[in-house]
N, C-alpha and C positions, 0 to 999 in steps of 0.2 A: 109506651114508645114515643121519643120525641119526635115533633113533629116538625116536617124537611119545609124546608125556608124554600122556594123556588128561588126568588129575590135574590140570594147569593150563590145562587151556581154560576158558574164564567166560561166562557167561550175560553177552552187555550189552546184551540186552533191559531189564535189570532194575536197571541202571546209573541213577540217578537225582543229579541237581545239585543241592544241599542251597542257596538262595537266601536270601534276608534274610525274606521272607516264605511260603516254601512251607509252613509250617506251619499258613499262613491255610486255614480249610474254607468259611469262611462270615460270616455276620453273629450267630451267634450267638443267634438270636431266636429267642420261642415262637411259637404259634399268633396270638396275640395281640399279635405284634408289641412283647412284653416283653424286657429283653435280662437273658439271665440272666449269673450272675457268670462262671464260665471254661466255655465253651461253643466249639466249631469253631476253636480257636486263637484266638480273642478275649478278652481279658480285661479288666476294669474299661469306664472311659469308656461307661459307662450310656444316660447322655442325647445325647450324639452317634451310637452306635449302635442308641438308639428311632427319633431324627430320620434315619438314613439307612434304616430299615426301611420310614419311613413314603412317604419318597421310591421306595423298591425297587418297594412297592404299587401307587407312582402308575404309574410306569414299565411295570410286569407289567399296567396296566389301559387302560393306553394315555392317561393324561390328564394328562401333564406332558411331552410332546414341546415343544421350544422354551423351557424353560426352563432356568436354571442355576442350581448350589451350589455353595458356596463352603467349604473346609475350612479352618479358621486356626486355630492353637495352636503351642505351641513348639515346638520340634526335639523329636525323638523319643517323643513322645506319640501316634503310631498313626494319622496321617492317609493315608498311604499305607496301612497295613493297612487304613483303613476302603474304601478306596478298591478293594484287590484285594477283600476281604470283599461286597462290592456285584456284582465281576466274576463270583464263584466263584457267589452264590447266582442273579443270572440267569438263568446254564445257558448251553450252548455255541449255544441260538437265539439270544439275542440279540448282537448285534456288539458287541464292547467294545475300543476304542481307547484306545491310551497313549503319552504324549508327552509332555517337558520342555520344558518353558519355551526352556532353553539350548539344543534343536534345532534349532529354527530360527532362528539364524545361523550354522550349520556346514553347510544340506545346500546343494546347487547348483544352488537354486531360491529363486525369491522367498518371503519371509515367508509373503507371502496364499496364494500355491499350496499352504505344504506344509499351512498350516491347513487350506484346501478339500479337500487330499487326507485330510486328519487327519478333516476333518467329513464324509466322505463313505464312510470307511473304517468308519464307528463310525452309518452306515444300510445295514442291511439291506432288501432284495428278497425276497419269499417270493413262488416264482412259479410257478404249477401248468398243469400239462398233463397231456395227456391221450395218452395210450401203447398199443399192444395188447402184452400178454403172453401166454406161455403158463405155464399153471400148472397142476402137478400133482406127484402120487405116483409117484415111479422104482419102474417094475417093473422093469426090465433094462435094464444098457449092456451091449453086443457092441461091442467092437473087434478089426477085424481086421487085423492085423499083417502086413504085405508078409514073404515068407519070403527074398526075397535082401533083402540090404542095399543102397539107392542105390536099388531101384525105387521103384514109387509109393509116395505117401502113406497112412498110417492112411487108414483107413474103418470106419465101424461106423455100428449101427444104439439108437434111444434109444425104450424103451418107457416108455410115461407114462402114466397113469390118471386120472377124478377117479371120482364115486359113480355117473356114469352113461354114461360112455365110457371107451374103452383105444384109443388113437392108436400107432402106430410112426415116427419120425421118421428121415431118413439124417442120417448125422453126417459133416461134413467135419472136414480137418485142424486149422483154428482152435477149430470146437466141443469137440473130442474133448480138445484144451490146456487149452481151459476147463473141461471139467469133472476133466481133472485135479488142475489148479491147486485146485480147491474141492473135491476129495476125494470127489467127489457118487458115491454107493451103491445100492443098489436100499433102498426104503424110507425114502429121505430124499426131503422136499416140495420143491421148487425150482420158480424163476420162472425163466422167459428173456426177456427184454427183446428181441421181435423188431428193431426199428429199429435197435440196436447188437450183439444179441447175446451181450448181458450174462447171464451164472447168478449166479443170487442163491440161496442154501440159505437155505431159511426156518425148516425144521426138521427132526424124523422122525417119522413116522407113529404115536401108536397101538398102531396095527395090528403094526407091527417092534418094541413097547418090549420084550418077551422075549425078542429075538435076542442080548444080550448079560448076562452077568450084571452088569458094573459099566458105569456111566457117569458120564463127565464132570459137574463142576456146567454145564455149558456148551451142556450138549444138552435144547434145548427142544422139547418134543413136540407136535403138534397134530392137528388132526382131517383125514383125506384131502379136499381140497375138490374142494366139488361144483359140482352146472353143466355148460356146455362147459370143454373146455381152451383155446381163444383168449377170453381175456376183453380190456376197455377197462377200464384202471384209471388213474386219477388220480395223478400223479407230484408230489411237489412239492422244488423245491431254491430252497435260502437262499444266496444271493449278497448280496456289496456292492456299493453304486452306485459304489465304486470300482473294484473286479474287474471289471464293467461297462466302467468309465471305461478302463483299461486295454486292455479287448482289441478295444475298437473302435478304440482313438487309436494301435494298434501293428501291425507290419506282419506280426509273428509270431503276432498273436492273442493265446491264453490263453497260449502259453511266456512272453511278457512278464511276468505275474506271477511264474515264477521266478527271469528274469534280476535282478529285485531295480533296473534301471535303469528306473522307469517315467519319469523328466524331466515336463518340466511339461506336460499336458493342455488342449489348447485351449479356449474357453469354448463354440466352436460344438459342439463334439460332446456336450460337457455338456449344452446347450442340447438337443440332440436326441434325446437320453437321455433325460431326463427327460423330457419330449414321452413318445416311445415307453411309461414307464413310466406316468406320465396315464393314456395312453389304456388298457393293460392293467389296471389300477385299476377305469377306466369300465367293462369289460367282465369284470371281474369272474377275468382270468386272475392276477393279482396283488396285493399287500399289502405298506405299508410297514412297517418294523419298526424302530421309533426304536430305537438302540440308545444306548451309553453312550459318550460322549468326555472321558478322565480326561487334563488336562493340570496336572502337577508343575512345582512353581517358579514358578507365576504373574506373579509377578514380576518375573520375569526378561523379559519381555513388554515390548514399547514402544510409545507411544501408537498407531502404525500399526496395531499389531494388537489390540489394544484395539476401536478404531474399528472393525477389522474383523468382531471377533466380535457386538458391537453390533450390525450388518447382518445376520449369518447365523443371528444368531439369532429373527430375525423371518420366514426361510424358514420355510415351511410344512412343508417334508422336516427341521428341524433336529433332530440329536439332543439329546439330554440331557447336558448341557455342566458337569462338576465338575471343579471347578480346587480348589490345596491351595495354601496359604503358609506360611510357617513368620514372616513379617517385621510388624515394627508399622505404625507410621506413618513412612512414609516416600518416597522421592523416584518421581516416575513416570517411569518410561526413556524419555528422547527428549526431557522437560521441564524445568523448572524448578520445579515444584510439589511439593507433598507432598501425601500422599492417604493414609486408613486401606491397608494391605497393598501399599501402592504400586499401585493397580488405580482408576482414572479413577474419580468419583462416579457418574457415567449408567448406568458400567455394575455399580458395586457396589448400585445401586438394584434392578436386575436380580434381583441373587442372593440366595438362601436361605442363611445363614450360619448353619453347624455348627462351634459351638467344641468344641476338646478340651482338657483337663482334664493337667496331672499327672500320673503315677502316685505312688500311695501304696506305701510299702513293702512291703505284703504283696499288692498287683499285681504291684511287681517279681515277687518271689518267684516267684509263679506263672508271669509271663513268663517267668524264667530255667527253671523247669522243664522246660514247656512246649518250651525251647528246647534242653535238654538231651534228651529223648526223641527227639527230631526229627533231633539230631547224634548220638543216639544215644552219650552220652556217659553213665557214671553216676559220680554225685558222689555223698559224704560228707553228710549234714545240714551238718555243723559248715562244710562249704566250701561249701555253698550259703547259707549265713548268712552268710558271708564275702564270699562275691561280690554278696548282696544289698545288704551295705552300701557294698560299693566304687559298685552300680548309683545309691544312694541319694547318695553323696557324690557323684562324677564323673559318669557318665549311665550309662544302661538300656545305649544302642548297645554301650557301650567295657565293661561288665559281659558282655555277648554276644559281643562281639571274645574275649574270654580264654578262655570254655568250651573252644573247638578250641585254642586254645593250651594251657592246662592239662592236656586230655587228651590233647596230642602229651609233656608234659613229665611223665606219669604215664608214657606207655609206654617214656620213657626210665629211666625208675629199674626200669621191671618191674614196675609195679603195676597192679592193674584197676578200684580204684574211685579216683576223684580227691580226693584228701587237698589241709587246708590247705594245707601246703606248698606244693604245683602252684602252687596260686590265688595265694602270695605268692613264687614265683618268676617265674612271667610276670606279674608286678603292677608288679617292678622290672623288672624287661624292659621292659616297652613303657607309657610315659609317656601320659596323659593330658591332656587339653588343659588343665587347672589346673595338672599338675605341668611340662608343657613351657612354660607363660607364665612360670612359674615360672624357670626354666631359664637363660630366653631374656633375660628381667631381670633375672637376675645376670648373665652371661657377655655381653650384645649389644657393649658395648665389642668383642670380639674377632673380633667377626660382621662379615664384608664390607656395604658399603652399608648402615649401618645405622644407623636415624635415631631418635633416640631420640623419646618422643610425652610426651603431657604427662599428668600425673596421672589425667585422668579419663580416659582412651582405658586406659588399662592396667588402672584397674578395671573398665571395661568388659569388658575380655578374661578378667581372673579371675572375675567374676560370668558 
């Protein structure tokens, strides 16, 4: 039998997807909702990142539910970044849905559905109830171990304390899993969730911080609590009225949100849902939680949906609806009109429009850094001055395409920091969209189906 290498087993805990924007932390803003210069992966574009701070505000205060912003500025100028940057600073309470324009005509559902699934995905449910637990300080687990094999099950006994009682509990075979599963010690606080029989470790006592000399940064100490051991404590969990929507409308229940197949959702159950959540609102067991719904390529959008978002967004449950375009003035899908961003007038009346800006060269720069620490790539001055100006001639995107290509073409020669060179051998490697129109307009004669266009369509494409 071959013998196991330890040497190459890998942590892929720790395995991370390096994405277009995972460098994003935030909005970049002070206290004062000032956006400073390169801050949380943001850089430049000032006054669209004040204007979406001040938006973030409304949002975090509860007073711009049913409203919508509008993002428009050219290709690669950071509207999707502003857009994750809004996600990242909300925090994992609030619901944040994302969606392309071009999805819906690909999924196997109507337009309006996946929208309503899309606006329904992006409101949170904050819904609290009320549980008995027990909680205390582990003075002792005993388990007792069956001495033949195949006989019964574990058994053992769990000693618990607070400041004015010490309880003993029996343990069956499910409890005794669970508290393996969670490592639980004598001297460690734990909850148990009568009604499921959930262990939750809350911390260690105190009273045990001397039983070790080193500890974790991970171990958080508190005070042995007092009272009875069965207390009533207030539970609260964050659902969407989609997850909702789901495990009523399916026959599997909550497995439905796994299968990934949730199909289209009838109106009556939606209808009755909401009802249900009404009434826990009136009674005070729940709270809606506008969250954010970011649909890319707006555009791409046809007056159907258009019309529709017009409607949903006069619902009272509607989230916070920011759409991006990258397009002028141009045709509305499904019409024969033109409109600013291609997006109907009714509904551009609607929106709060956040233009962005260019980058200036020495925002490239810092983007390109920025992106370079994040790939973990280290370059030359002299090749970041180089790649700033290719970002500067051709665009920022295709300046960022090259980092990972130049530092695959650094570790072919054996080198550790990425020299010009790199930068001007994957430069000629892989064409640019000025240098492929380029290209395309000398050689299209030789190119299948190919039709030549008239003077101004071709400086369109080189501009």
């Amino acid at each position: 039998m071959a013998e196991l290498k330890l040497s190459e087993s890998r942590d892929l805990t720790r395995i991370e997807r390096i994405g277009a924007h995972s460098h994003i932390r935030g909005l970049g803003l002070d206290s004062a909702l000032e956006a400073r210069d390169v801050s949380e992966g943001m850089v430049g574009q000032t006054s669209a990142r004040k204007a979406a701070g001040v938006i973030l505000q409304m949002i975090k205060e509860g007073k711009i539910a049913g409203r919508a912003v509008l993002l428009a500025g050219q290709p690669g100028t950071g509207k999707t970044a502003i857009a994750m940057g809004m996600a990242k600073s909300l925090g994992l309470e609030t619901p944040f849905a994302m969606l392309a324009g071009s999805e819906l005509f690909s999924l196997e559902m109507s337009k309006t559905e996946a929208l309503m699934q899309a606006f329904r995905k992006a409101i949170g449910v904050r819904i609290k109830e009320e549980t008995e637990v027990i909680e205390g300080e582990v003075v002792e687990v005993q388990i007792d171990r069956p001495a033949v094999a195949g006989a019964a099950s574990k058994t053992g006994k769990l000693t618990l304390k607070t400041t004015e009682m010490e309880t003993v509990y029996d343990l069956g075979a499910k409890m005794i899993e669970a508290l393996g599963k969670e490592k639980v010690q004598s001297g460690d606080v734990i909850a148990i969730d009568k009604a499921s029989g959930k262990i939750t470790k809350l911390g260690r006592s105190f009273s045990r911080s001397r039983d070790y000399d080193a500890m974790g940064p991970h171990i958080k100490f508190m005070q042995c609590p007092d009272g009875e051991l069965q207390k009533r404590k207030e539970v609260v969990h964050c659902v969407t009225l989609h997850e909702i929507d789901v495990i009523n409308s399916r026959t599997q229940g909550f497995l439905a949100l796994f299968t990934g197949d949730t199909g289209e959702i009838r109106s009556e159950v939606r209808e009755q849902i909401d009802t249900k959540v009404a009434e826990w609102r009136e009674e005070g067991k729940a709270e809606i939680v506008p969250g954010v719904l970011f649909i890319d390529e707006v555009h791409m959008l046809d007056i159907e949906c258009f019309s529709f978002l017009n409607r949903a967004l006069e619902n009272e449950m509607a989230p916070i609806l920011v759409v991006a375009t990258n397009r002028g003035i141009t045709t509305i899908r499904g019409t024969n009109y033109k409109s600013p961003h291609g997006i109907p007038i009714d509904l551009l009346d609607r929106l709060l429009i956040i233009t962005t800006q260019p980058y200036t060269e020495d925002e490239i720069r810092k983007i390109l850094e920025i992106r370079c620490q994040e790939e973990e790539v280290e370059m030359s001055e002299e090749a970041k001055h180089l790649l700033t100006k290719i970002g500067v001639d051709a665009s920022l995107r295709y300046a960022i395409h090259l980092i990972t290509a130049s530092a695959l073409a650094c570790q072919k020669r054996k080198g550790n920091i990425v020299e010009m060179e790199d930068i001007n051998r994957v430069y000629h490697l892989f064409l640019d969209v000025k240098r492929s129109t380029q290209y395309l307009m000398e050689y299209q004669s030789q190119y299948m189906f190919s039709e030549e266009g008239d003077e101004d369509d071709t400086n369109a494409m080189q501009s």
